[in-house]
C-alpha atoms as an extended CHARMM CRD file, in Angstrom:
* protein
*
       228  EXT
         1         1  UNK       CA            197.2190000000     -128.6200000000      102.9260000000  PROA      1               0.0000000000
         2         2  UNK       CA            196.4870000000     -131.1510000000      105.8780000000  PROA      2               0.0000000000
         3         3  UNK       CA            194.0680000000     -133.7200000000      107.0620000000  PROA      3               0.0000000000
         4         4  UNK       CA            191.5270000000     -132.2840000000      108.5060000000  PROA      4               0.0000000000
         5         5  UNK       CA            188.6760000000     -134.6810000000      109.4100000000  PROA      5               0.0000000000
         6         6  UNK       CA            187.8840000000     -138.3490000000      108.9220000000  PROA      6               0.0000000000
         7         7  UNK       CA            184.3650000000     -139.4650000000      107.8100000000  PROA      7               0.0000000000
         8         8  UNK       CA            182.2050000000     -142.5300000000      109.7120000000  PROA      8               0.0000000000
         9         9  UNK       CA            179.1860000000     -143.0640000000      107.8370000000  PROA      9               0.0000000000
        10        10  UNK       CA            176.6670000000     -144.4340000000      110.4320000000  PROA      10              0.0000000000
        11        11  UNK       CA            172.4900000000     -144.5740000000      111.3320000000  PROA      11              0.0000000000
        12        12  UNK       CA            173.2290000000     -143.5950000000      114.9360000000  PROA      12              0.0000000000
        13        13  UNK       CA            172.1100000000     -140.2370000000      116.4150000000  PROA      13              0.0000000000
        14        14  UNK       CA            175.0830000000     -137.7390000000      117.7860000000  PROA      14              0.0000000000
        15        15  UNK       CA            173.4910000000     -138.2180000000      121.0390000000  PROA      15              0.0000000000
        16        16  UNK       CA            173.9700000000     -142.1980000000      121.2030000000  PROA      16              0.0000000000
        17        17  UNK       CA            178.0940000000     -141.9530000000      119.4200000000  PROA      17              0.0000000000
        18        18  UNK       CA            178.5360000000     -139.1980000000      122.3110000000  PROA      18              0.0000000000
        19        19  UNK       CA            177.5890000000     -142.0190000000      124.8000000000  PROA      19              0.0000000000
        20        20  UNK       CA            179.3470000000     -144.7260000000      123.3870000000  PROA      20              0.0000000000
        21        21  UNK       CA            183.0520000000     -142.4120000000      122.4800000000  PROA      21              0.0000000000
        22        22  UNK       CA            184.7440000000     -140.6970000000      125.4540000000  PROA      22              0.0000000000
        23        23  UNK       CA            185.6080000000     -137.2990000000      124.2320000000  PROA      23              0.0000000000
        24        24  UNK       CA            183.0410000000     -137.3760000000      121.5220000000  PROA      24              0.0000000000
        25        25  UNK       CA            180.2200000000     -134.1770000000      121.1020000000  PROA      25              0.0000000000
        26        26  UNK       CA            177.4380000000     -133.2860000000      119.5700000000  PROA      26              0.0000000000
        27        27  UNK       CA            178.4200000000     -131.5340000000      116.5830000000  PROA      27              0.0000000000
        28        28  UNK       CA            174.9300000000     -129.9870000000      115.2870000000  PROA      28              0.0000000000
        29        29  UNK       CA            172.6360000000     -130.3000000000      111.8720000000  PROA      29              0.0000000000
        30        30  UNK       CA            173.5390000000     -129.6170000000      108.2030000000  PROA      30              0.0000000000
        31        31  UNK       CA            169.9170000000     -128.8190000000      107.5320000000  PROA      31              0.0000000000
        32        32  UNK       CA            169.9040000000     -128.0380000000      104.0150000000  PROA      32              0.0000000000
        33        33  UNK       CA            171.0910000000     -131.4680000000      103.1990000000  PROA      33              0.0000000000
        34        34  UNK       CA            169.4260000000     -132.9600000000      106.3680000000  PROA      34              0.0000000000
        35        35  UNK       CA            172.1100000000     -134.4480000000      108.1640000000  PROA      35              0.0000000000
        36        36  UNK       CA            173.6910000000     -134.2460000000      111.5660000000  PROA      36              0.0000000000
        37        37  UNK       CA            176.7170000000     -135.2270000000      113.5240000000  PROA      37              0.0000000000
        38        38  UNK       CA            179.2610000000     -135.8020000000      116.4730000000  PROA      38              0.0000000000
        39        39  UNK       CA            182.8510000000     -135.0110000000      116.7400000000  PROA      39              0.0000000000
        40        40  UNK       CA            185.7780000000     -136.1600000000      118.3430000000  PROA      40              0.0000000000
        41        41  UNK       CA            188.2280000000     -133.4550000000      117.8970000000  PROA      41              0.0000000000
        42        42  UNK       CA            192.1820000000     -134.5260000000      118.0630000000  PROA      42              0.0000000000
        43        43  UNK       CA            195.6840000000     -132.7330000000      118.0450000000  PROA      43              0.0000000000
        44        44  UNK       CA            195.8260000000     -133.1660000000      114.5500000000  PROA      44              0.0000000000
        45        45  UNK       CA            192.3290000000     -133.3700000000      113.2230000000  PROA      45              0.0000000000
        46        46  UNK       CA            188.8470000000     -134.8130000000      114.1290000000  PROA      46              0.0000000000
        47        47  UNK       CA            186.4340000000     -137.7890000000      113.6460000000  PROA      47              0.0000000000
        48        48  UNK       CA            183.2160000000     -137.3690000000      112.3820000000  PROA      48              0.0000000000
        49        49  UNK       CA            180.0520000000     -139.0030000000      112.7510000000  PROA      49              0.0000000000
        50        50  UNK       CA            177.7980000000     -138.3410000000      109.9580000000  PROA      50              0.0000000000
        51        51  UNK       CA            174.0180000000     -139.7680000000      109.6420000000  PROA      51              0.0000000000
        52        52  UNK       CA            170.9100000000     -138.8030000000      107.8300000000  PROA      52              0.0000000000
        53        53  UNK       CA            168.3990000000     -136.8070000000      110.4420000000  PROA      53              0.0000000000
        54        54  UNK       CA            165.6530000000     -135.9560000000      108.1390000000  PROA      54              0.0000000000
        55        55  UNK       CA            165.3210000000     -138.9650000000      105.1030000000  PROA      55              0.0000000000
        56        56  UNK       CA            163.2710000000     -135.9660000000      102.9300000000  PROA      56              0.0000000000
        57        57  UNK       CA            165.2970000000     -133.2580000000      102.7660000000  PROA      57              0.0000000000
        58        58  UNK       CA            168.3240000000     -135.6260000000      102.1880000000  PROA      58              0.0000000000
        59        59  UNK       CA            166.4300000000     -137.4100000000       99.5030000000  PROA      59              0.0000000000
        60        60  UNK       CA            166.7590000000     -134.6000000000       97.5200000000  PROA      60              0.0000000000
        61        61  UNK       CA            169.9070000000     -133.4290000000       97.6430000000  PROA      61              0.0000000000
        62        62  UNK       CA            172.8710000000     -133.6150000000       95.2230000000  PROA      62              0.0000000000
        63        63  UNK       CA            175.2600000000     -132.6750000000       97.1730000000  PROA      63              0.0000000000
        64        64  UNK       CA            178.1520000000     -134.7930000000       96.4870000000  PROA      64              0.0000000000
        65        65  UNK       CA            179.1210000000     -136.0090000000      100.3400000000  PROA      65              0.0000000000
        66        66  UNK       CA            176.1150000000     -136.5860000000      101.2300000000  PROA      66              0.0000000000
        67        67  UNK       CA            175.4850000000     -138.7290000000       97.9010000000  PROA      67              0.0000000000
        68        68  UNK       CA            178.4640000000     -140.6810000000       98.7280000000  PROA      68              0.0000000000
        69        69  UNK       CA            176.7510000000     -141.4190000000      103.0130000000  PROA      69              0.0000000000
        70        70  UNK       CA            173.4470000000     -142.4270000000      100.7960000000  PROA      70              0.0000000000
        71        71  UNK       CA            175.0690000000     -144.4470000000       98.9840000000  PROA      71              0.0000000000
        72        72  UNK       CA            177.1940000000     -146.1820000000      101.5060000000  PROA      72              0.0000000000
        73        73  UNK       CA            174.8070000000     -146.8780000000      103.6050000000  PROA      73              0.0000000000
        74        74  UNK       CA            172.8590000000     -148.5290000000      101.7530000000  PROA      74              0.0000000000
        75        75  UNK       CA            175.3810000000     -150.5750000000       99.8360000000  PROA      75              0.0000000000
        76        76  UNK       CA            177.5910000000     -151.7440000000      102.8430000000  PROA      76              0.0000000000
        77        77  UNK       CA            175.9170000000     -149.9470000000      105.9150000000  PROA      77              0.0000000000
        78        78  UNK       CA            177.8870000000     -148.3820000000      108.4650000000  PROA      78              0.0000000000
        79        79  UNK       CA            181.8230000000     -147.8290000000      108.2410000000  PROA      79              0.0000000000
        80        80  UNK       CA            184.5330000000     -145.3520000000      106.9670000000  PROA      80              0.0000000000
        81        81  UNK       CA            183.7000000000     -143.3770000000      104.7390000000  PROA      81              0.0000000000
        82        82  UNK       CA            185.9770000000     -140.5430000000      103.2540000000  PROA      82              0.0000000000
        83        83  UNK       CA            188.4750000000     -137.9640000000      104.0610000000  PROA      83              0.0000000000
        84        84  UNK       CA            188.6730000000     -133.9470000000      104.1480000000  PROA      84              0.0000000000
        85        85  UNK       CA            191.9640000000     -132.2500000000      103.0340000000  PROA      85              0.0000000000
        86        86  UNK       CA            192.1730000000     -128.1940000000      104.6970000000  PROA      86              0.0000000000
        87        87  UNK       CA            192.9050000000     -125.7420000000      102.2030000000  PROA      87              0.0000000000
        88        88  UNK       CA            193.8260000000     -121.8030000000      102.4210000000  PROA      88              0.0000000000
        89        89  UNK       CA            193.0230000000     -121.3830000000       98.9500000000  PROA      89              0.0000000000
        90        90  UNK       CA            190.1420000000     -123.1450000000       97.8320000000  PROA      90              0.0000000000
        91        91  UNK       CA            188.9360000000     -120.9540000000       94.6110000000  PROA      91              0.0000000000
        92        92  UNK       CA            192.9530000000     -121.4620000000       93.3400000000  PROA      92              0.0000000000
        93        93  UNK       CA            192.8290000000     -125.1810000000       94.2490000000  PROA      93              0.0000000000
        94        94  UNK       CA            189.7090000000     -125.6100000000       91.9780000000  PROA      94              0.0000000000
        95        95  UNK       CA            191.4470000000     -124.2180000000       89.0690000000  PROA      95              0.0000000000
        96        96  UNK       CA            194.3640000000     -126.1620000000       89.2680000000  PROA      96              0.0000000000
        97        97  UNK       CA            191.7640000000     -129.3380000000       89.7500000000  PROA      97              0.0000000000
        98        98  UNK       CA            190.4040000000     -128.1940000000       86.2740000000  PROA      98              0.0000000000
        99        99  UNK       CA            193.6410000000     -127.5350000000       84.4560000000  PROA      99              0.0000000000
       100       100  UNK       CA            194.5890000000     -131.0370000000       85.5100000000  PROA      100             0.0000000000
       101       101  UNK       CA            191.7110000000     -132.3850000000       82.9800000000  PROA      101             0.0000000000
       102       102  UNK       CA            189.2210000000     -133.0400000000       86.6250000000  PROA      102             0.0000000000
       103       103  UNK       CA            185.7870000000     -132.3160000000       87.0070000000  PROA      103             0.0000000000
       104       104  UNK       CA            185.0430000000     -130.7300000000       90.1850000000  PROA      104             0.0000000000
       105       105  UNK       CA            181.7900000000     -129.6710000000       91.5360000000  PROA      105             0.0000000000
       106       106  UNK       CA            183.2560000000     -126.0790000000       91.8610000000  PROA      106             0.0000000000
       107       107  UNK       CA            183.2160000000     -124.3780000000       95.5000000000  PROA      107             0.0000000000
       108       108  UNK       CA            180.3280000000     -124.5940000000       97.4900000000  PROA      108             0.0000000000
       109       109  UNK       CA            179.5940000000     -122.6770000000      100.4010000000  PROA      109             0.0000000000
       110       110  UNK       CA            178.1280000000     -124.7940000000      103.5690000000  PROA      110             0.0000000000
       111       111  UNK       CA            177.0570000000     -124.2980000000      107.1320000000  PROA      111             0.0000000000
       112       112  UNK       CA            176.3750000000     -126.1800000000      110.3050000000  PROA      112             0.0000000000
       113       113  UNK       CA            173.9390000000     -124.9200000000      113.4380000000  PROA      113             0.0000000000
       114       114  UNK       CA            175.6540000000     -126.1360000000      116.2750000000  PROA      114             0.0000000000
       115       115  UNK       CA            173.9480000000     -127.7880000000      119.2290000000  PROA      115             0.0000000000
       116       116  UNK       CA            174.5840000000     -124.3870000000      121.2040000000  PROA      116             0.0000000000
       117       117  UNK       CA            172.9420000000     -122.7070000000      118.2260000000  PROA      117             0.0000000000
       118       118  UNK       CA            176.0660000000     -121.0160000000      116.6770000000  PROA      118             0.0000000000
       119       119  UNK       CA            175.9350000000     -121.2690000000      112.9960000000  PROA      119             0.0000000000
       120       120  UNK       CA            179.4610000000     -122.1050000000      111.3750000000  PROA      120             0.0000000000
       121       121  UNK       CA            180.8070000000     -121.3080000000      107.7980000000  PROA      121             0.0000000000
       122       122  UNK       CA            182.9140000000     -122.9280000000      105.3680000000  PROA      122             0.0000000000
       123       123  UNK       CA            183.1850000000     -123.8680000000      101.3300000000  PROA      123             0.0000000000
       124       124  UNK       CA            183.5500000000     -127.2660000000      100.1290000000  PROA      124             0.0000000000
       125       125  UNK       CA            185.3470000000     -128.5310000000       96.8240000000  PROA      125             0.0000000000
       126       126  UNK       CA            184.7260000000     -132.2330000000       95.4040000000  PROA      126             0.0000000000
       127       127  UNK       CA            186.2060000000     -134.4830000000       92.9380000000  PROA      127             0.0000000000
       128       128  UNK       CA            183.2930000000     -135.7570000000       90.7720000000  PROA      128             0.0000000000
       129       129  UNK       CA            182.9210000000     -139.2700000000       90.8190000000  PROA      129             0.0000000000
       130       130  UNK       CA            181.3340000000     -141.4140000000       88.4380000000  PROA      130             0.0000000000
       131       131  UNK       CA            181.9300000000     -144.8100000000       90.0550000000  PROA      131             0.0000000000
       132       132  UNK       CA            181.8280000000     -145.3600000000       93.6470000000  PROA      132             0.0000000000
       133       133  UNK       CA            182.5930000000     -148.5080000000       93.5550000000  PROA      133             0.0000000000
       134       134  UNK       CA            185.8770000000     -147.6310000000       94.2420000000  PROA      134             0.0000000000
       135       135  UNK       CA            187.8290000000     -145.1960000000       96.6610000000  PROA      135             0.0000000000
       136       136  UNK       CA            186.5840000000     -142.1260000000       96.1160000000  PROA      136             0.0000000000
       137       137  UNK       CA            189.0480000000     -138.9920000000       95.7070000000  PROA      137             0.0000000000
       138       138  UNK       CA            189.5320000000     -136.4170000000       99.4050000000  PROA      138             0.0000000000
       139       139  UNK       CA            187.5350000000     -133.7120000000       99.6070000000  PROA      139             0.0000000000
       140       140  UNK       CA            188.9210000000     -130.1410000000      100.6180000000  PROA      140             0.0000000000
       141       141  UNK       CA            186.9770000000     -127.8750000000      102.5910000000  PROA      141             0.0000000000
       142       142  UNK       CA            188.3210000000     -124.2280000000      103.8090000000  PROA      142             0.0000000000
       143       143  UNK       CA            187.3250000000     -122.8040000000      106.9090000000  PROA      143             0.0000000000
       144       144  UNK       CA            186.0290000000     -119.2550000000      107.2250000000  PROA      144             0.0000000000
       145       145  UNK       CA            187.8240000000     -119.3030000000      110.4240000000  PROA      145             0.0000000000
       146       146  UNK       CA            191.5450000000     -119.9420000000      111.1340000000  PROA      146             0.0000000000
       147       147  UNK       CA            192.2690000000     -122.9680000000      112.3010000000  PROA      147             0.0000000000
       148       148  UNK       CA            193.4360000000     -121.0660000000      115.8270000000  PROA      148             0.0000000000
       149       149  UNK       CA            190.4330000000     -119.2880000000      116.2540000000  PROA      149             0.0000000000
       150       150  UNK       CA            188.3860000000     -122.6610000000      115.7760000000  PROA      150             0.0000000000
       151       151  UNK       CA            190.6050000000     -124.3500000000      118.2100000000  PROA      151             0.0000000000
       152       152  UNK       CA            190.3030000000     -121.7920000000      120.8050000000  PROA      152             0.0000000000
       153       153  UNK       CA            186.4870000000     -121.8950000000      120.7070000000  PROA      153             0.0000000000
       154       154  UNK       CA            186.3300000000     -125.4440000000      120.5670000000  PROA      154             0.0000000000
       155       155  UNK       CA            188.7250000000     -125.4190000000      123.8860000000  PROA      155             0.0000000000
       156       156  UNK       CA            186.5200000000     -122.8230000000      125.6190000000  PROA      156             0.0000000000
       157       157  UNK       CA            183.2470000000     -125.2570000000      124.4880000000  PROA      157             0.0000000000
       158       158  UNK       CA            184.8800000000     -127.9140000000      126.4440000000  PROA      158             0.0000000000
       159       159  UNK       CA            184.6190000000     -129.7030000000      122.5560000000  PROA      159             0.0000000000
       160       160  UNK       CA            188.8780000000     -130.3130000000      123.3520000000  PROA      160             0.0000000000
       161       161  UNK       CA            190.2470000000     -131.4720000000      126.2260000000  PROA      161             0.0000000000
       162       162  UNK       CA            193.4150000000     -132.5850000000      127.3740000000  PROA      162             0.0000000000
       163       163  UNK       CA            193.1270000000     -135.8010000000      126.9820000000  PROA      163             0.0000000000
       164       164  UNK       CA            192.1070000000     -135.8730000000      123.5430000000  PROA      164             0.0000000000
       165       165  UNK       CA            194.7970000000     -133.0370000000      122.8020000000  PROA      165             0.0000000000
       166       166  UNK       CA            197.3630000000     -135.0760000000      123.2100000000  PROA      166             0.0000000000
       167       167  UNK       CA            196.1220000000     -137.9130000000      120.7870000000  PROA      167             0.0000000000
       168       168  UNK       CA            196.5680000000     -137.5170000000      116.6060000000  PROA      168             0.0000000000
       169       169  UNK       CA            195.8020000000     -138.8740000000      113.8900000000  PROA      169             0.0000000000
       170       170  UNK       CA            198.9070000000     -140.7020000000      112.6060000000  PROA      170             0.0000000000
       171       171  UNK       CA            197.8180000000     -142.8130000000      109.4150000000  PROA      171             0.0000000000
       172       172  UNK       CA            194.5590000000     -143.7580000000      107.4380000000  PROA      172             0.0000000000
       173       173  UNK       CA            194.5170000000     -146.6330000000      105.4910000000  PROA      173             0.0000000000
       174       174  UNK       CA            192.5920000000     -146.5310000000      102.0970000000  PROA      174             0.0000000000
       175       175  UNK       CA            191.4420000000     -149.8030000000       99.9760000000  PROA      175             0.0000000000
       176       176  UNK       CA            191.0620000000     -149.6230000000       96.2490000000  PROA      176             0.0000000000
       177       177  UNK       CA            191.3850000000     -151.6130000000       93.4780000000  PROA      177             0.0000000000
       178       178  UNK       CA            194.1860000000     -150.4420000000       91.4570000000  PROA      178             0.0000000000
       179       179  UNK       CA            196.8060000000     -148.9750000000       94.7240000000  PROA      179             0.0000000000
       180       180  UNK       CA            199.3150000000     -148.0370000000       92.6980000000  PROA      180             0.0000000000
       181       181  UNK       CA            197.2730000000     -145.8190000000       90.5080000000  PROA      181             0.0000000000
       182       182  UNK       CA            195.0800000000     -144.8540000000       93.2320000000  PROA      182             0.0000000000
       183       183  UNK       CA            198.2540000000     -143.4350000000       94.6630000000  PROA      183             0.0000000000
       184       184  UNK       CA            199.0570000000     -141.5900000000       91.9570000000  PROA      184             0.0000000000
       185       185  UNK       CA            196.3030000000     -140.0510000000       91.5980000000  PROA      185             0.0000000000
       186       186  UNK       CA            196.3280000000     -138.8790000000       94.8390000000  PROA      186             0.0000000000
       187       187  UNK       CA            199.2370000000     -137.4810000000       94.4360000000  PROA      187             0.0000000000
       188       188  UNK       CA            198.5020000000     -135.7190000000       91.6090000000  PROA      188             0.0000000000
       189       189  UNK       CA            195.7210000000     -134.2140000000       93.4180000000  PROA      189             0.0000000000
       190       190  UNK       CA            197.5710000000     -133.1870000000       96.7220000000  PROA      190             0.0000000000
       191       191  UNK       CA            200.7060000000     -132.0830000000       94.8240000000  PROA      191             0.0000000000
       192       192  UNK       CA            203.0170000000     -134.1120000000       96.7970000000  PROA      192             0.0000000000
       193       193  UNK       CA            205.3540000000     -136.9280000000       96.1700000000  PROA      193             0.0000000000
       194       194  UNK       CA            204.5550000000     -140.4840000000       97.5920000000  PROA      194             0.0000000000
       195       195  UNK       CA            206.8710000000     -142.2510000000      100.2970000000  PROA      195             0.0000000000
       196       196  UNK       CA            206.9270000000     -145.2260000000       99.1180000000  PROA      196             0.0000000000
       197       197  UNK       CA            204.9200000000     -147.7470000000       96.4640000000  PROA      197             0.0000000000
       198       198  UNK       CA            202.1580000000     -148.3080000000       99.0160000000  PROA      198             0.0000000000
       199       199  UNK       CA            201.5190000000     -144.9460000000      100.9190000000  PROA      199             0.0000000000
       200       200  UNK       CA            201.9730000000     -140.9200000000      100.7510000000  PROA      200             0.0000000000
       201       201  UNK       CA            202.6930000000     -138.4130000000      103.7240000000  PROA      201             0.0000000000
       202       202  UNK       CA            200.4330000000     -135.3720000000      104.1930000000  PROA      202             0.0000000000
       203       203  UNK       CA            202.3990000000     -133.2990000000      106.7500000000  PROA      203             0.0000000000
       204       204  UNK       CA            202.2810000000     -135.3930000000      109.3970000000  PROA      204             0.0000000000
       205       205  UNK       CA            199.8960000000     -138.2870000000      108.7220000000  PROA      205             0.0000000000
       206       206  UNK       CA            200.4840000000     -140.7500000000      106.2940000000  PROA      206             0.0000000000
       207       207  UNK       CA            198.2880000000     -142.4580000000      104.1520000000  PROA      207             0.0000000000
       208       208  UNK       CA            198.7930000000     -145.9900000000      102.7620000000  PROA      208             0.0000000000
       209       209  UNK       CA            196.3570000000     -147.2380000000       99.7590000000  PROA      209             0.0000000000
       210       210  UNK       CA            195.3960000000     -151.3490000000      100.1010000000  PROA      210             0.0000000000
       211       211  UNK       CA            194.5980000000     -153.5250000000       97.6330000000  PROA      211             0.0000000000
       212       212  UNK       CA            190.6340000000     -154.6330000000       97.7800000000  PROA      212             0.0000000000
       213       213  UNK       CA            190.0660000000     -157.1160000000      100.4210000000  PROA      213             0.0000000000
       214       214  UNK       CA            186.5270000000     -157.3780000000       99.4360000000  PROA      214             0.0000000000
       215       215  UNK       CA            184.3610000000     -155.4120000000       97.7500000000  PROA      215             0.0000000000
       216       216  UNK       CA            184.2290000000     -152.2550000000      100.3750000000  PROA      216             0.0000000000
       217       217  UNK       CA            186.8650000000     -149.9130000000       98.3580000000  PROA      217             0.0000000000
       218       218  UNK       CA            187.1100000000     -146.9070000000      100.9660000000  PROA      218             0.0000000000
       219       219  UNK       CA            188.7250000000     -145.6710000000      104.3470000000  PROA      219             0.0000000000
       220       220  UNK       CA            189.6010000000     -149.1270000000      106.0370000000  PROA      220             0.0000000000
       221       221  UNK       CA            191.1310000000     -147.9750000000      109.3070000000  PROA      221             0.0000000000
       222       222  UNK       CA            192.1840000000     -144.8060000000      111.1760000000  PROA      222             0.0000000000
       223       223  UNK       CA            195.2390000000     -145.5930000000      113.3710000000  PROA      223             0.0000000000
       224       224  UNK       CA            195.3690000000     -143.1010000000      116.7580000000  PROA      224             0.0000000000
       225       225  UNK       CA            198.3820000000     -142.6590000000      118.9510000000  PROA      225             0.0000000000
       226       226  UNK       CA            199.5570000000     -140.2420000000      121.4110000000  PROA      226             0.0000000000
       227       227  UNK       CA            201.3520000000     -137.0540000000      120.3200000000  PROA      227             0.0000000000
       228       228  UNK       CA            205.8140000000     -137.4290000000      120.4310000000  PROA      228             0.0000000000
């Protein structure tokens, strides 16, 4: 498993973030759940920009991501939201989730048009969360492309440059409540073993759980730097 994307919860169209983040692209609409986004794609993983496009359709849906954007946004507005693990083996990951003694909301299949009209594939797993009030667990998502292919369309797009190429994702920090338990748990869920008493390493990006500052318990900051 690695990072895959980072989640910013925000009220701006793709078209302004694209203006206001060098790099950044229109990423296309979720329109069963009525959401779109932009992207910012890295060595490592990407950024993404994720608002509501039509209030209706998004009203009524239970899907759990975009539960946890209506929720944020209208609890503490725009900021970090959440985090998506990669997975090869989704249906296998689930059942390990559920032996654990977790609920999941099982695999879900999901799709994205594209602003070039390409329609993308993937499944979904969650974590169901009662309070989010507090960090919420990753999600995991697994592509129904390689990660290769993906890269080498997104290069011929023009969605990855150089520039950006050569920048990663090195470390997310997370607030919660309870850190040490938080960590734990997340290591529980990841199956790895944590680095220290404040902070875990997935492959090559580490992420460090905070202690509640105030009463915002999510992804606090996403630090960049350029690839060694």
């Amino acid at each position: 498993m690695k990072l895959d994307h980072v989640v910013w919860f925000t009220k701006r169209t793709p078209e302004v973030v694209a203006t206001q983040y060098p790099g950044t692209v229109v990423g296309g609409r979720h329109e069963q759940w009525g959401t779109y986004n932009a992207l910012l794609y890295l060595q490592n993983a990407y950024i993404e920009w994720l608002a509501i496009e039509n209030e209706e359709v998004a009203d009524f849906s239970s899907h759990p991501l975009i539960e946890l954007l209506k929720n944020d946004l209208a609890t503490y507005g725009e900021g970090w939201g959440t985090l998506c693990i990669s997975t090869d083996d989704i249906q296998t990951l689930n059942q390990k989730l559920e032996r654990m003694g977790m609920h999941t909301s099982g695999v879900l299949d999901a799709s994205r048009l594209t602003s070039s009209g390409t329609l993308k594939k993937w499944k979904m797993l969650f974590v169901d969360e009662k309070d989010l009030t507090d960090l919420p667990a990753p999600f995991f998502i697994q592509w129904e492309e390689s990660e290769q292919s993906r890269r080498l369309a997104l290069r011929a797009e023009g969605a990855i440059t150089d520039d950006r190429d050569a920048e990663r994702i090195l470390e997310c920090g997370l607030v919660t409540r309870e850190p040490k338990r938080t960590l734990e748990r997340w290591c529980r869920i990841l199956g790895v073993q944590p680095e220290d008493q404040e902070s875990l390493m997935l492959n090559d990006v580490r992420l460090r759980f905070i202690e509640n500052p105030d009463e915002r318990n999510r992804m606090h900051a996403v630090v960049t730097g350029q690839a060694e």
